[in-house]
N, C-alpha and C positions, 0 to 999 in steps of 0.2 A: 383161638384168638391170639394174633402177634403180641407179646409181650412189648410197651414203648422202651426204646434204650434210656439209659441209665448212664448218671455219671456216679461217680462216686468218690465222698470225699472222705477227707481218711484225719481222725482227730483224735491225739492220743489213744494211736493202736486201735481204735475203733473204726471200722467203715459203717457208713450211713449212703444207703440209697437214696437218692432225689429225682425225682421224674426230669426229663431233660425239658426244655421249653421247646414245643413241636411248634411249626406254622400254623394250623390249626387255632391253637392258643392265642398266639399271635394277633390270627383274623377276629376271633370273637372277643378280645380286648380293643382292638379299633373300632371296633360295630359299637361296643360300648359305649368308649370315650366318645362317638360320632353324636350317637345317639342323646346323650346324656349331656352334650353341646349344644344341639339343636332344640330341646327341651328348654333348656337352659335360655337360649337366644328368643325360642319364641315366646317363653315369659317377660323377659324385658322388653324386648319391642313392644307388644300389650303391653306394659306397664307405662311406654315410657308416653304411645297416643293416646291412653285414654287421660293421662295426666297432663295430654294437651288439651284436654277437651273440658270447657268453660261447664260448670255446675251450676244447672239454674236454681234457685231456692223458693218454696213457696210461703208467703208471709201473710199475715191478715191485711185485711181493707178496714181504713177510715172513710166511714160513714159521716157524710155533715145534712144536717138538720136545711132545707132551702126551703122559704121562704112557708113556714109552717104557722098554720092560723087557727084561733079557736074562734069560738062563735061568741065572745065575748068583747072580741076585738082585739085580744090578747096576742103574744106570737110565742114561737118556743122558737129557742138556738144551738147551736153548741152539735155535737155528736157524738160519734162512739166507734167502734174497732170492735170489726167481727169476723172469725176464722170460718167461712162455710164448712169446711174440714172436718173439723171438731166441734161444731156449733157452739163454741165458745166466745162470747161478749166479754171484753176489758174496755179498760180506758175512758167510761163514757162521761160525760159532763153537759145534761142537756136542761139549759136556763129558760124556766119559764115566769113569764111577767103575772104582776100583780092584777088580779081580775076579780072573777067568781072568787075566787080561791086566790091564797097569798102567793106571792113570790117563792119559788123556788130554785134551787139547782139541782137536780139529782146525779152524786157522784158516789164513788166507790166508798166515798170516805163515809157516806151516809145513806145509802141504799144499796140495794142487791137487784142484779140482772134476773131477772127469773123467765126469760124467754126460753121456750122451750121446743122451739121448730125458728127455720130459717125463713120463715115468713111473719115473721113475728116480731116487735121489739119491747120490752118492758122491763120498767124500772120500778122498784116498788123500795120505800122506806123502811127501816128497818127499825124493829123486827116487822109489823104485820101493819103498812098506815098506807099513808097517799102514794099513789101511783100513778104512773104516764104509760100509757101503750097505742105501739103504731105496728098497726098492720096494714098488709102489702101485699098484693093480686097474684104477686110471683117470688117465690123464693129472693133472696141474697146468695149472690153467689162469688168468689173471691174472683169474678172478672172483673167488678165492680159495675160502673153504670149507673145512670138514674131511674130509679123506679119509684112511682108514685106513692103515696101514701091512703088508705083504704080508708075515705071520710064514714063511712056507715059505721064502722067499729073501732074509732082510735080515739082516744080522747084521756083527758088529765081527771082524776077521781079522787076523792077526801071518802076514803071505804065507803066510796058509791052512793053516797048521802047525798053529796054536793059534788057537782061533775060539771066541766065543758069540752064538749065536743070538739072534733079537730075539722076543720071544712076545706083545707089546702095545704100543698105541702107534697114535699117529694125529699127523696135520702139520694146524696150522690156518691158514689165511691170512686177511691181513687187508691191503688196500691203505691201503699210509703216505699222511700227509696230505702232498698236493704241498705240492712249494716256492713260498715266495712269493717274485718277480722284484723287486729292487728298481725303487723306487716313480719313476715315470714321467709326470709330468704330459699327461694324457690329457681329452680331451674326457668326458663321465659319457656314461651309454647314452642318456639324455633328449636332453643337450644335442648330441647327433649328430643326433636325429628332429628334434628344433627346426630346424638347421640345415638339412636337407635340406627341409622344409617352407617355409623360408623362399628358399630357392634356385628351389623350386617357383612359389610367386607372383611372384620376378622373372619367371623364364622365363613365364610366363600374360602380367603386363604389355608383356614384350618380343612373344608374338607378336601381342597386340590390336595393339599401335602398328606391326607390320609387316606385319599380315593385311590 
């Protein structure tokens, strides 16, 4: 096998061989650098579209009580906020008038959601008293929509002693406008495409002058 030449450099009386730099060397350090640019490029460009790209967020539905009747002559109002997601119930506040049974509101402050499926709604007083429950033909689901309320088995209860019924009534939902994040100085959607287009014709220049 050829030996590569050799220079040799000479330092205090001592000489030290050093492999000389071949073309060879040469080529597979531009393939490198080439390589290792283009890698480089195609991560920013990805970076810079998808960071044009609007992030939709999904949030719960408020739920409102329409035009909900008991058989006393009574009505219930008010609503609630539910994640179909997580089938998690917040926020509710649903006021019902003086009838069979006294005036109520049931809110977080003084009751617990205890609904346990997404066709379901129920509020019970805490720890273990009167409750309200409305159910419904068809799931909730975070499209929102009106869906009826299911008269056979909804109705307001004093621990089922003393109870009325619910005979009409529908839940409508409506998704709340998100929140807005405080404000973040951010590149616009344009000036991310500019950017990457310009990233673009380095990298072009860079591989003419190394091609």
């Amino acid at each position: 096998m050829a030996r590569r030449p050799l220079r040799l450099l000479f330092d205090a009386g001592r000489v030290w061989d050093v492999p000389a730099r071949t073309a060879t060397h040469n080529t597979h350090s531009a393939k490198y650098m080439k390589n290792h640019f283009l890698s480089t490029l195609a991560v920013a460009t990805t970076f810079a579209f998808s960071a044009a790209i609007p992030t939709a967020l999904a949030v719960p539905v408020q739920w409102t009580l329409t035009g909900v009747t008991f058989d006393d002559g009574t009505t219930a109002t008010g609503g609630f906020t539910y994640d179909a997601d997580t089938n998690l119930t917040t926020n509710w506040s649903i006021a019902t008038q003086a009838g069979t049974l006294p005036a109520l509101t049931y809110n977080p402050a003084n009751s617990n959601s205890t609904s346990r499926t997404a066709s379901s709604s129920m509020f019970q007083v805490k720890p273990f008293g009167r409750y309200v429950i409305f159910n419904y033909p068809t799931n909730l689901t975070n499209a929102g929509g009106s869906v009826s309320i299911r008269t056979a088995d909804s109705y307001d209860c004093s621990n089922c002693g003393i109870f009325r019924r619910v005979t009409a009534g529908t839940v409508v939902g409506a998704t709340p406008a998100p929140v807005t994040p405080a404000s973040i100085p951010t590149l616009s959607e344009w000036g991310l495409v500019l950017m990457a287009g310009i990233v673009g014709l380095f990298g072009f220049g860079f591989m003419r002058r190394r091609g």
